[in-house]
MARKOL-701333 format. One record per atom (N, C-alpha, C): residue in three letters; x, y, z. Coordinates in steps of 0.05 Angstrom, whole numbers, plus 5000, padded with zeros to 4 digits. Example, Ala and Ser with C-alpha at 12.3 -4.5 7.8 and 13.67 -1.06 7.14 Angstrom:
ALA526448865156;ALA524649105156;ALA526449345156;SER525749555142;SER527349795143;SER525850015157;
REM end
This chain:
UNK365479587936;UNK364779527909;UNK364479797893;UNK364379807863;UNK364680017845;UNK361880157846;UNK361580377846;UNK359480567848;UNK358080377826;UNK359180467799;UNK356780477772;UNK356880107773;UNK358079977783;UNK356179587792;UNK354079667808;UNK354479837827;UNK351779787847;UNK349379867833;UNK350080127817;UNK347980197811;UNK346180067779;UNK348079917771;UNK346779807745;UNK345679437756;UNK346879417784;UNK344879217794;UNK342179317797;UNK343079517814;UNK340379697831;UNK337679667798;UNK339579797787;UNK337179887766;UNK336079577737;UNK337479357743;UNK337079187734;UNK336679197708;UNK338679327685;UNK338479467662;UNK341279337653;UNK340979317625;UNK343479127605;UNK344679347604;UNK347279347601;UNK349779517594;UNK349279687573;UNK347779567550;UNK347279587524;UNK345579827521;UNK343779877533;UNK340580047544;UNK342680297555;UNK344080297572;UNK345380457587;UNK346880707563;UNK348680487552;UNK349780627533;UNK348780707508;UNK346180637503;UNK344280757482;UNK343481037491;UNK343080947520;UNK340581217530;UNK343081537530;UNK345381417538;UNK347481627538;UNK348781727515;UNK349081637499;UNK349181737473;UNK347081887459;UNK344281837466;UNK341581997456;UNK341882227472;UNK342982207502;UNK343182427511;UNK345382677514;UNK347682487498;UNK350282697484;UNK349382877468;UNK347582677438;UNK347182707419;UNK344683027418;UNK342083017431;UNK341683217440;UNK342783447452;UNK344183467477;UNK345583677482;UNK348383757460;UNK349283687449;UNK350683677426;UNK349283927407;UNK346683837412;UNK344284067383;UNK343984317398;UNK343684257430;UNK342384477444;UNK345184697445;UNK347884557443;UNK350184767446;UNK349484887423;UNK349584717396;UNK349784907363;UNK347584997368;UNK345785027370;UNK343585197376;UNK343785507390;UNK344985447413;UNK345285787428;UNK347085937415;UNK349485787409;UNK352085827395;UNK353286127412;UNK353286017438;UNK354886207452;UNK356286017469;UNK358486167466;UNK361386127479;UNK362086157508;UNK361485887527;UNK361785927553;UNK363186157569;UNK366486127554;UNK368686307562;UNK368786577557;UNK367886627533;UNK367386967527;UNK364887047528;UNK363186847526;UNK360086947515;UNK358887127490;UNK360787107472;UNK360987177449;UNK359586967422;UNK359086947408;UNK358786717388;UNK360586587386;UNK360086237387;UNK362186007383;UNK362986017352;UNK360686007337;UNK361485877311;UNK361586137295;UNK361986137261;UNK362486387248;UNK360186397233;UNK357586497234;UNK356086547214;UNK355786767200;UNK354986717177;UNK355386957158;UNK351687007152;UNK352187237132;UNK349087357120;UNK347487087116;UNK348886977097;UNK346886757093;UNK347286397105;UNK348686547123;UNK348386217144;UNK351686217146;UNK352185967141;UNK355985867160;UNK358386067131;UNK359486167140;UNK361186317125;UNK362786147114;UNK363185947122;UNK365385757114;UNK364085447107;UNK365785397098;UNK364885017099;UNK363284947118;UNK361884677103;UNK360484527137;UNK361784317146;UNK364684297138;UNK366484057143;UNK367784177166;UNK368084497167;UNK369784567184;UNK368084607210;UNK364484667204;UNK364084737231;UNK363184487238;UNK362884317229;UNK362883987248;UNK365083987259;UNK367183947258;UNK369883937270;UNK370584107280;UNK369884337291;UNK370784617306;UNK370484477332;UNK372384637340;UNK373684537374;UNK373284827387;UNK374285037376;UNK375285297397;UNK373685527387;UNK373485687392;UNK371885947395;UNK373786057371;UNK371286177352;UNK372286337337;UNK373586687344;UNK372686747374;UNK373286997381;UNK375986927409;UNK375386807427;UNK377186787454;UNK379086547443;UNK378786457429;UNK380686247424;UNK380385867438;UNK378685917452;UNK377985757482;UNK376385487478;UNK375985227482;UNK377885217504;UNK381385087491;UNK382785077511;UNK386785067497;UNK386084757499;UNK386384657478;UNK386184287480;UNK389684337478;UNK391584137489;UNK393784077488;UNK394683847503;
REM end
């Protein structure tokens, strides 16, 4: 039988609960990356901030994917 059946018998919990709790817990780590704003691959700063906060739009750093310095990671 499928791992994640056994365990959502085991734990006797609606589908619904499951997928709330995991999204609150995307949604946090999500803050804690923009927060350090360092770059796994280089360890450099992810995002571009300027003197007085985001140098650029805030359309663009919601939507930023790659490192403003290493380029990283290659989505393709």
């Amino acid at each position: 039988m499928f791992l994640g059946i056994n365990i959502l018998e085991i734990l006797n919990l609606p589908i619904v609960i499951l997928i709330i709790i995991l999204a609150i817990q995307l949604y946090i780590s999500m803050f804690i990356f923009l927060s350090k704003n360092i770059c796994p691959w280089c360890g450099l700063p992810f995002f571009a901030f300027g003197k007085y906060g985001l140098s650029w739009n805030g359309i663009k750093f919601i939507f930023q994917k790659k490192c403003i310095n290493c380029q990283q990671p290659d989505i393709e």
